[in-house]
LOTI-663952 format. One record per residue: residue in three letters; x, y, z of N, C-alpha, C in turn. Coordinates in steps of 0.1 Angstrom, whole numbers, padded with zeros to 4 digits, always signed. Layout:
N
ALAXYZXYZXYZ
...
END
This chain:
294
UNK-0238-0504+0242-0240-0489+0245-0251-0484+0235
UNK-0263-0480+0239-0272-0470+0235-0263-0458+0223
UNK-0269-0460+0212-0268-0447+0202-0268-0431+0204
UNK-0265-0423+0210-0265-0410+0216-0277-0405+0203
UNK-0289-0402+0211-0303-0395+0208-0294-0378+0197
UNK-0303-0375+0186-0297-0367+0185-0305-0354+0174
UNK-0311-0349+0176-0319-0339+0170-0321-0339+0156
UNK-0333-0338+0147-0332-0330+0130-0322-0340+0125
UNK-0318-0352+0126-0308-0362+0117-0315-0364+0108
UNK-0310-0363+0098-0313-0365+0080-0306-0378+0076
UNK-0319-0385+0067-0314-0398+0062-0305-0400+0060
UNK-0303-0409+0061-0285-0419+0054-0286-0414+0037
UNK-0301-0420+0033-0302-0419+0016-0306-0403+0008
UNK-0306-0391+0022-0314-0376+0013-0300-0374+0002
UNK-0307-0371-0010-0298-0364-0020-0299-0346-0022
UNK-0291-0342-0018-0291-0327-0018-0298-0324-0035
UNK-0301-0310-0034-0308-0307-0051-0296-0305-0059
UNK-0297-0306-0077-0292-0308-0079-0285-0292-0081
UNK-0291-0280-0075-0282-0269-0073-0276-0266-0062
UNK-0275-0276-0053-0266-0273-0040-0260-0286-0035
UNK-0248-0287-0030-0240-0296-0024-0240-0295-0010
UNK-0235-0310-0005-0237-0314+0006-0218-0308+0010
UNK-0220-0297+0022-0208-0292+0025-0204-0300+0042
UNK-0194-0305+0045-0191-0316+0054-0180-0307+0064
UNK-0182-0306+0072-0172-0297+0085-0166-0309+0093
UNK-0171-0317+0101-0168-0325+0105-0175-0339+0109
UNK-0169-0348+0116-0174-0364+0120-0171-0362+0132
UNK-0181-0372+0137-0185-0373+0155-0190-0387+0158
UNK-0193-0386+0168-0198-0398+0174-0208-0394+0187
UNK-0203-0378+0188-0216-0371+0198-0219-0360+0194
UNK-0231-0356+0184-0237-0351+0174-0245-0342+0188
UNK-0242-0325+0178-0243-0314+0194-0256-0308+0192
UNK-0262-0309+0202-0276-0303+0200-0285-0294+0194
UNK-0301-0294+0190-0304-0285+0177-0302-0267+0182
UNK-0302-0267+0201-0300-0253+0202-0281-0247+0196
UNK-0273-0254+0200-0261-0256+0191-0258-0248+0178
UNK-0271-0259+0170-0269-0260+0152-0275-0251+0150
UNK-0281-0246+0159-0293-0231+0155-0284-0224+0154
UNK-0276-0216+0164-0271-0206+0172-0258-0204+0163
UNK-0252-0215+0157-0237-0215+0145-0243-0214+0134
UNK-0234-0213+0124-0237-0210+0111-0223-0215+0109
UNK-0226-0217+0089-0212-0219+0087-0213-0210+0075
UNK-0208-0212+0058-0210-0201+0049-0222-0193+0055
UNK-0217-0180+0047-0233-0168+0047-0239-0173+0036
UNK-0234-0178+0028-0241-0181+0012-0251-0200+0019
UNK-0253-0206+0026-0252-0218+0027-0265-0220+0034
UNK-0274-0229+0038-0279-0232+0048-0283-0232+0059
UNK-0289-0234+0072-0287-0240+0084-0275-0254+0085
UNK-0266-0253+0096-0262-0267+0096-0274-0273+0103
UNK-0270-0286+0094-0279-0302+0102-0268-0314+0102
UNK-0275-0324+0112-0269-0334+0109-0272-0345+0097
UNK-0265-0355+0094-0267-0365+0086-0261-0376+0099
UNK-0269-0389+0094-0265-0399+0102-0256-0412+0095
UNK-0247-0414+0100-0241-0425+0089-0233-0438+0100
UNK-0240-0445+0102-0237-0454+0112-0237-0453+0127
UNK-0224-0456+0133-0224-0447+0142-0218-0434+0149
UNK-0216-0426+0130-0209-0412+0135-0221-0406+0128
UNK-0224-0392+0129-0226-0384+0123-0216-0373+0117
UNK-0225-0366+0107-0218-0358+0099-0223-0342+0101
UNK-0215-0329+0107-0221-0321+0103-0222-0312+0090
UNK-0230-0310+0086-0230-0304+0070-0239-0293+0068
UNK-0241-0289+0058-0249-0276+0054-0247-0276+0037
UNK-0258-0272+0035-0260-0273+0017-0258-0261+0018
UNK-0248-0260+0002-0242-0248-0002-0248-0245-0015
UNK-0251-0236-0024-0250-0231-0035-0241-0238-0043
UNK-0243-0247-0054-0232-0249-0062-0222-0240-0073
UNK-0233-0232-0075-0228-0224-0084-0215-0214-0077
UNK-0215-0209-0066-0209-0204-0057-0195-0218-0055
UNK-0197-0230-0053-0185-0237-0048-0187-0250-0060
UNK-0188-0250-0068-0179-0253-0077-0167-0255-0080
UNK-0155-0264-0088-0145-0264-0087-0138-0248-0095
UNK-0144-0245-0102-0136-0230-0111-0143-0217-0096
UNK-0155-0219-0092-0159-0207-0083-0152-0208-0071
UNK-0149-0220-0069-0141-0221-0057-0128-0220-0053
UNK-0121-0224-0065-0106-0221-0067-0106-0206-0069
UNK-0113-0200-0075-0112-0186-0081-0114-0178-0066
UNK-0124-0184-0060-0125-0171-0042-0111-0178-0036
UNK-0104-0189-0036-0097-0194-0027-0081-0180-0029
UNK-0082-0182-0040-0071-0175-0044-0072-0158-0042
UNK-0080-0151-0036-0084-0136-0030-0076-0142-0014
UNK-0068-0138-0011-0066-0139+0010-0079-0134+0012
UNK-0089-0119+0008-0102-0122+0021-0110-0131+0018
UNK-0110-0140+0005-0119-0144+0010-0117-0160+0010
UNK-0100-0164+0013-0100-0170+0017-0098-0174+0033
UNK-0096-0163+0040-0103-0159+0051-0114-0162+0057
UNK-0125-0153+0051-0140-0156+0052-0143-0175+0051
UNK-0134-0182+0038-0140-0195+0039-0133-0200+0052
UNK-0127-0197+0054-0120-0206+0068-0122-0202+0078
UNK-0127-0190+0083-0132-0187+0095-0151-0192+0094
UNK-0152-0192+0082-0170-0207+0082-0167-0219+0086
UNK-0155-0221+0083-0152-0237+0081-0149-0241+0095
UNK-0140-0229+0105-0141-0232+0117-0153-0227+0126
UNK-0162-0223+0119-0174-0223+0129-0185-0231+0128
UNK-0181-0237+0117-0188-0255+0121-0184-0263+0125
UNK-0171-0269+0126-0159-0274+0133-0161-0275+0148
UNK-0162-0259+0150-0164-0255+0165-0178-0262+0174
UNK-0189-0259+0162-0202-0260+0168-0202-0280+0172
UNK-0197-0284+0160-0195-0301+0162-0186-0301+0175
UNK-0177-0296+0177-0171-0302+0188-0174-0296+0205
UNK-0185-0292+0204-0197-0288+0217-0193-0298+0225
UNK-0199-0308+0218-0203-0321+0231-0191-0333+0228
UNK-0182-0331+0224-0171-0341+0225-0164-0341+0213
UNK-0153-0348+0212-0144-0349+0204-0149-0352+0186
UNK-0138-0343+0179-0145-0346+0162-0134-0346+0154
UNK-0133-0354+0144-0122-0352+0131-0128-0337+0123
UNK-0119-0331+0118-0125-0320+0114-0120-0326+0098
UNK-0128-0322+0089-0125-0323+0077-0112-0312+0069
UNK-0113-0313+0056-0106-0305+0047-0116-0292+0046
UNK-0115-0279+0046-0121-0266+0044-0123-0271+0031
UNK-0139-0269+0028-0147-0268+0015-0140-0288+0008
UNK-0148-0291+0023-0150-0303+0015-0162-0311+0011
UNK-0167-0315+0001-0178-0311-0008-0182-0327-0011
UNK-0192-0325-0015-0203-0338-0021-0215-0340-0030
UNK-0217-0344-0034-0228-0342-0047-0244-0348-0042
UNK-0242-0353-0027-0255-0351-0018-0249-0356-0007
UNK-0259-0362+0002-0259-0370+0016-0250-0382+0016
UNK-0256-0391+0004-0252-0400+0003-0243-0406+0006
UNK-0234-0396-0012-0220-0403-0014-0214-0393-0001
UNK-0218-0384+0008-0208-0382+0019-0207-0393+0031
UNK-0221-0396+0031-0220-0414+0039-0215-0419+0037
UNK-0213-0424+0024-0202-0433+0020-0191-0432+0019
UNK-0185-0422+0020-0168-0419+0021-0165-0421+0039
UNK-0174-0413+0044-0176-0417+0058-0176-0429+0064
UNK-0181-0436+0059-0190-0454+0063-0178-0463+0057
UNK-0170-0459+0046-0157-0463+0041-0146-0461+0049
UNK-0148-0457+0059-0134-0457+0068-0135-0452+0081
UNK-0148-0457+0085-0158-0461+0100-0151-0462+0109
UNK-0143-0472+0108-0133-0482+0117-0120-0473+0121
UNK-0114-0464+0115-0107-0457+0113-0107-0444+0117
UNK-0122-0435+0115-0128-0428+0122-0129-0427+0137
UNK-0136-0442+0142-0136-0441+0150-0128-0446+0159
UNK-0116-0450+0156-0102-0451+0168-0096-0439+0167
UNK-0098-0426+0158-0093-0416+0159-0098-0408+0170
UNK-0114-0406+0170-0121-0402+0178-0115-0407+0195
UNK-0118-0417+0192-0113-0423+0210-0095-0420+0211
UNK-0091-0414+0203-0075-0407+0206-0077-0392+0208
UNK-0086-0392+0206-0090-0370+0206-0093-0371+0218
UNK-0103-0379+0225-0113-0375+0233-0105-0367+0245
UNK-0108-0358+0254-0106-0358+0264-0085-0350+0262
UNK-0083-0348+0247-0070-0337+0248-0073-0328+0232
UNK-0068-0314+0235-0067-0307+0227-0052-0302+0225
UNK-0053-0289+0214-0041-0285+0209-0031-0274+0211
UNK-0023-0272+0212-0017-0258+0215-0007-0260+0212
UNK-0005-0246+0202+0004-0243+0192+0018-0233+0194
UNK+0028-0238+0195+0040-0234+0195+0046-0226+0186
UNK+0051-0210+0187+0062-0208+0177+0073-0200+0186
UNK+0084-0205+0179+0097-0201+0179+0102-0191+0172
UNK+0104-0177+0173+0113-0169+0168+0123-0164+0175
UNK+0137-0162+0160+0151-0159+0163+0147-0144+0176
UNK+0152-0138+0183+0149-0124+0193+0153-0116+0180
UNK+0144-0106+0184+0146-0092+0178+0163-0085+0179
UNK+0165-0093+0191+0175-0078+0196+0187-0087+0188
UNK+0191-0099+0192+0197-0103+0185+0201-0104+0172
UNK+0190-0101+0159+0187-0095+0148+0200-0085+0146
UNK+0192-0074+0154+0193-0065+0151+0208-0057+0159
UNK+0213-0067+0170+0229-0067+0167+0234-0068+0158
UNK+0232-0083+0149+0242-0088+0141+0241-0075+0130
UNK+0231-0070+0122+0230-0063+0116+0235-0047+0122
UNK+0236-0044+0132+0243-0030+0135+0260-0030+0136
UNK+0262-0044+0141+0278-0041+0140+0284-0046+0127
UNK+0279-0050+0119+0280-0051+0102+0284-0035+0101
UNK+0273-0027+0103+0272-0016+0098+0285-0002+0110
UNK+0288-0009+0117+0294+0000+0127+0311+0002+0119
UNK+0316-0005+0117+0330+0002+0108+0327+0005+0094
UNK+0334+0015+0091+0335+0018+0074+0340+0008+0065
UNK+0337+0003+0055+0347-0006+0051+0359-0002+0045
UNK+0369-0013+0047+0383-0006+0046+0390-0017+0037
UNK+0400-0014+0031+0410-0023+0019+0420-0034+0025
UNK+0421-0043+0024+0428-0052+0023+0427-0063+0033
UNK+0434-0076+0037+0433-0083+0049+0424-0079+0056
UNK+0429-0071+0065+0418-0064+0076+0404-0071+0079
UNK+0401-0056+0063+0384-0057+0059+0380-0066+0058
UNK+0387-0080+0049+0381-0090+0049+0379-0100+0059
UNK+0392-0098+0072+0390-0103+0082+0380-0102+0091
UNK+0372-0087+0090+0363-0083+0100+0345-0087+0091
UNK+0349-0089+0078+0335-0093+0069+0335-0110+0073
UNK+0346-0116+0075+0342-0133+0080+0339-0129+0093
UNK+0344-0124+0100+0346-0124+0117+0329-0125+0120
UNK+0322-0114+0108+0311-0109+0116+0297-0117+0110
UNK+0302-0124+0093+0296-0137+0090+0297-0148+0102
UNK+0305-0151+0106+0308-0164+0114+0303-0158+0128
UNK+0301-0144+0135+0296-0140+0142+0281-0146+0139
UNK+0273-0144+0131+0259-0145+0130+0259-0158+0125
UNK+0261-0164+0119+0260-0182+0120+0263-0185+0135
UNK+0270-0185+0145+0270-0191+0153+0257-0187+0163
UNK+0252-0172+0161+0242-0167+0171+0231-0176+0161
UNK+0225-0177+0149+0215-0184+0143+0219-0198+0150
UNK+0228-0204+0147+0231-0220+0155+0226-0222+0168
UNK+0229-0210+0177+0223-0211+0192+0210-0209+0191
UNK+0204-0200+0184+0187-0197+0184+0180-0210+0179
UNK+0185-0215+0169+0181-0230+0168+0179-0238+0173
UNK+0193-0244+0181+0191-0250+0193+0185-0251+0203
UNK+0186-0238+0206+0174-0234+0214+0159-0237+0212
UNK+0158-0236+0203+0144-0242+0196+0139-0251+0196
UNK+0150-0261+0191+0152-0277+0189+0152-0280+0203
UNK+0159-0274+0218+0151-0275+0232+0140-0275+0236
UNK+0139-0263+0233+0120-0258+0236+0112-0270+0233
UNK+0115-0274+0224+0104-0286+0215+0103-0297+0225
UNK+0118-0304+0224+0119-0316+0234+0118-0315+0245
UNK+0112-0302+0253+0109-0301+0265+0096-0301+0270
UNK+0090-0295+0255+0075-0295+0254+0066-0311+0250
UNK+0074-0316+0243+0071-0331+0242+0071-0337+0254
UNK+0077-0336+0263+0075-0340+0273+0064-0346+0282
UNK+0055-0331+0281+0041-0329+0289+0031-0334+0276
UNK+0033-0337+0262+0023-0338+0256+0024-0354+0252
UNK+0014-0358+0249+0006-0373+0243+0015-0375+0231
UNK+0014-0359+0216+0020-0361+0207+0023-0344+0206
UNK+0031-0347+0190+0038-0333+0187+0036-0336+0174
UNK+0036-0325+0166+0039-0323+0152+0047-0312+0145
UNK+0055-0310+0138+0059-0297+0136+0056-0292+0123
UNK+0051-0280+0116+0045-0275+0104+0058-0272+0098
UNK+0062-0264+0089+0066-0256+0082+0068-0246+0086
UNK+0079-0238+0093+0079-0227+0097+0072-0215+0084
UNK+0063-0207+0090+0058-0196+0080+0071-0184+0078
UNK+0068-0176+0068+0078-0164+0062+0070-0156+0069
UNK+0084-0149+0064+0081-0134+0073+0069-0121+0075
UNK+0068-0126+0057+0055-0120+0052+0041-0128+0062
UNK+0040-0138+0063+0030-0140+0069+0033-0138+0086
UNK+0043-0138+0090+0045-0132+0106+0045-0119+0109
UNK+0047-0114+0102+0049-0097+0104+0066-0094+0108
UNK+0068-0105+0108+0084-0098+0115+0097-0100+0113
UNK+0105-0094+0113+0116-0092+0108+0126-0105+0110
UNK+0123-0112+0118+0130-0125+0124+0128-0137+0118
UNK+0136-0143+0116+0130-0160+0107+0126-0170+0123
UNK+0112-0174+0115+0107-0186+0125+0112-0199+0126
UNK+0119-0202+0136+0126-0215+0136+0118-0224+0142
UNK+0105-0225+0147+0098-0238+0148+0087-0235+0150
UNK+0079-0238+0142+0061-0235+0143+0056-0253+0144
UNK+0047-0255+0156+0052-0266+0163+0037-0266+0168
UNK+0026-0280+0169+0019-0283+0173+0014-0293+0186
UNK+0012-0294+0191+0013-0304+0208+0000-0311+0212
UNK-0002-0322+0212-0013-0327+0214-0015-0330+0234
UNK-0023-0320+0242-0021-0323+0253-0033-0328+0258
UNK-0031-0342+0266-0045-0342+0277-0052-0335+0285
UNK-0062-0334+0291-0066-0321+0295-0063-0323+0306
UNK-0060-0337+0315-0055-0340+0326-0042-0332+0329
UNK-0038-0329+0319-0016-0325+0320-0017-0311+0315
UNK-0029-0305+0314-0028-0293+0312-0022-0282+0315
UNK-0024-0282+0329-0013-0276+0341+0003-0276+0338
UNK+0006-0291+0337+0020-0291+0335+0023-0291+0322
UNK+0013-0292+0311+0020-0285+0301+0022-0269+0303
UNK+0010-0262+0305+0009-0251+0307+0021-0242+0315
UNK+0028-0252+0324+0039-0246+0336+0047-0245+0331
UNK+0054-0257+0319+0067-0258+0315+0067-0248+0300
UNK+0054-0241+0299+0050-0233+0284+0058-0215+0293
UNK+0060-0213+0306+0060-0206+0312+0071-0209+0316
UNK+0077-0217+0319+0090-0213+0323+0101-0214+0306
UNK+0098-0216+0303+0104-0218+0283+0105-0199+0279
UNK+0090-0193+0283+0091-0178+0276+0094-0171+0286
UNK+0098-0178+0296+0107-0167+0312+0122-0168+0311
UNK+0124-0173+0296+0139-0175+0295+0146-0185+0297
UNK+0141-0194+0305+0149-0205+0311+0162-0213+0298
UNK+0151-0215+0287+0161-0223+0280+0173-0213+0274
UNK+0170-0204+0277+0185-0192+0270+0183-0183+0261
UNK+0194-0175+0258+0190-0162+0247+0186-0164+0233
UNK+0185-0156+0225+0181-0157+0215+0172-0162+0207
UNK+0159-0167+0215+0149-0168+0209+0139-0161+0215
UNK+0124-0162+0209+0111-0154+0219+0104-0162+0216
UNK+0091-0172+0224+0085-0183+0222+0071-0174+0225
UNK+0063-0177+0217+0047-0176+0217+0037-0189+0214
UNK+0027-0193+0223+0021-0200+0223+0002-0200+0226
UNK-0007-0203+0219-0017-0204+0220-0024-0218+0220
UNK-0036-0214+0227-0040-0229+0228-0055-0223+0241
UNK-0062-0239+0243-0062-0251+0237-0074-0245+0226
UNK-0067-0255+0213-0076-0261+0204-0083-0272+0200
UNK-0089-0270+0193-0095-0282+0180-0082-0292+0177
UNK-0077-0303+0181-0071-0308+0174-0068-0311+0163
UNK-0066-0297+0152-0066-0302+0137-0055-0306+0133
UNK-0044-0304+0141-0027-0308+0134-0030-0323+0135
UNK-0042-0332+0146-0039-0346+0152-0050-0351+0146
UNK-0057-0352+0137-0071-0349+0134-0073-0358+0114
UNK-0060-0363+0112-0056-0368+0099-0056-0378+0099
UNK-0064-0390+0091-0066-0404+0093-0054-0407+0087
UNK-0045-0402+0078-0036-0408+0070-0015-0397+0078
UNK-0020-0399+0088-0007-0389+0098-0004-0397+0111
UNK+0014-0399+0106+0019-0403+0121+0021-0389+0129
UNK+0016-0392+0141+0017-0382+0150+0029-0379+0153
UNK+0035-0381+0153+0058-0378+0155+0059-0375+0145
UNK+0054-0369+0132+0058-0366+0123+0058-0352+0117
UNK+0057-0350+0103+0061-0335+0100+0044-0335+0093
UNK+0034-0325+0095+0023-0322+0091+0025-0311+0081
UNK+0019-0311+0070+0017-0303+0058+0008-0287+0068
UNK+0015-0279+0064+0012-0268+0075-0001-0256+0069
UNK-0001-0261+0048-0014-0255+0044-0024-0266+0046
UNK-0025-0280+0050-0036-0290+0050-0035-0293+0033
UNK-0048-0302+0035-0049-0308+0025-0062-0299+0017
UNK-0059-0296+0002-0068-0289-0008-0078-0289-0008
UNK-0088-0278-0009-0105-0280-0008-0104-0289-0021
UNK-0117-0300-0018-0118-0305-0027-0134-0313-0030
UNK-0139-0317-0043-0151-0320-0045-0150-0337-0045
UNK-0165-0343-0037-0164-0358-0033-0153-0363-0029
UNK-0148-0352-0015-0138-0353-0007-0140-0368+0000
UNK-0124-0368+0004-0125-0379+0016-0123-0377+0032
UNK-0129-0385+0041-0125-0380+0057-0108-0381+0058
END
């Protein structure tokens, strides 16, 4: 098979200057065209992206300011929310632009290199690896599952808490377990429920992974998230994943939860050279980091 032709590719050997780093978004094997690389951007502080070529993947990248991404300048923005925001909505608009024309491992946000080179080489070190991931992406993307306990349910268990006065002896204490063991069994069913939803959705998909359910603080909502849940679907099974995502938030599997789902994505939950797919994914990723690895 012929090399896919591919615009502005930068030596295997360029060494970035020594005030700016080689910033790495993602690996491919079908490197997306220069009206593409024009048209995206990734940092405001950064470059044009270009490609690098490193066997037979390419690399999308963009030289950054070092002084700016640094390990003390970069830990120090990471820890602001906007602006670790700002880095991660750059980080997915290089990500994005690479996966134009076909499937891509997406890297670690602000993963970094001290030129071209050594990012070839971390690249070119696990070639083989790269690219059987790649030929598992191709052709399915991602969509993302969450589970929350219902509102209304909530907010029973906490009104009839509050509906009698409390009162002295036996009784009182009878109606304080009644209404504990009331809401343990309603949380038990919402679970369940959940632990359904999933195994139903596995079904239609290739693979699954499940994160870390987020807190409340990052949901906005008053309800604990019982399964924040990733799905690797072909684009073929779209449909029927899509059908069975619709009959799940029409209630079918029962009360007490509310299912929200977006999609399709980037495969980034599937997208980890070192992750079994049936397994449990680290839900912040892996740490920006300098003379990163794929």
């Amino acid at each position: 098979m012929n090399r896919p032709a591919a615009p502005a590719a930068v030596p295997a050997g360029r060494q970035s200057t020594p005030t700016t780093l080689t910033c790495v978004f993602a690996v491919t094997r079908t490197p997306p065209p220069a009206d593409v690389l024009t048209a995206a951007h990734g940092y405001d502080e950064g470059g044009p992206l270009r490609l690098v070529a490193a066997g037979p993947l390419w690399l999308v990248a963009q030289d950054v300011p070092a002084a700016s991404f640094d390990a003390a300048s970069l830990g120090e923005r990471l820890n602001r929310p906007e602006e670790l925001e700002r880095c991660a909505r750059a980080h997915h608009r290089g990500v994005a632009a690479a996966a134009r024309p076909g499937p891509v491992v997406p890297l670690p946000m602000a993963t970094l290199y001290l030129g071209d080179l050594n990012a070839v080489r971390a690249v070119s070190d696990r070639e083989a690896e790269l690219c059987a991931l790649l030929d598992r992406l191709r052709g399915r993307t991602e969509w993302a599952v969450k589970v929350h306990a219902a509102e209304a349910s909530a907010s029973g268990a906490a009104g009839s808490a509050a509906e009698e006065a409390p009162a002295g002896g036996r009784a009182y204490l009878s109606r304080v377990s009644a209404r504990r063991r009331t809401r343990s069994e309603a949380q038990e069913r919402a679970l369940a429920a959940a632990h359904e939803a999933d195994r139903e959705l596995r079904r239609y998909a290739v693979a699954a992974t499940r994160h870390r359910p987020q807190s409340e603080q990052l949901t906005g909502r008053s309800t604990p998230q019982l399964l924040n849940a990733a799905y690797l679907v072909d684009d073929a099974g779209r449909e029927e994943f899509a059908g069975a995502l619709a009959r799940l938030t029409a209630g079918r599997i029962g009360t007490g939860i509310e299912i929200t789902a977006s999609g399709p994505w980037i495969p980034y939950s599937f997208a980890r050279l070192d992750q079994e797919w049936d397994g449990t994914a680290d839900p912040e990723g892996a740490a920006p980091q300098h003379e990163g690895r794929p």
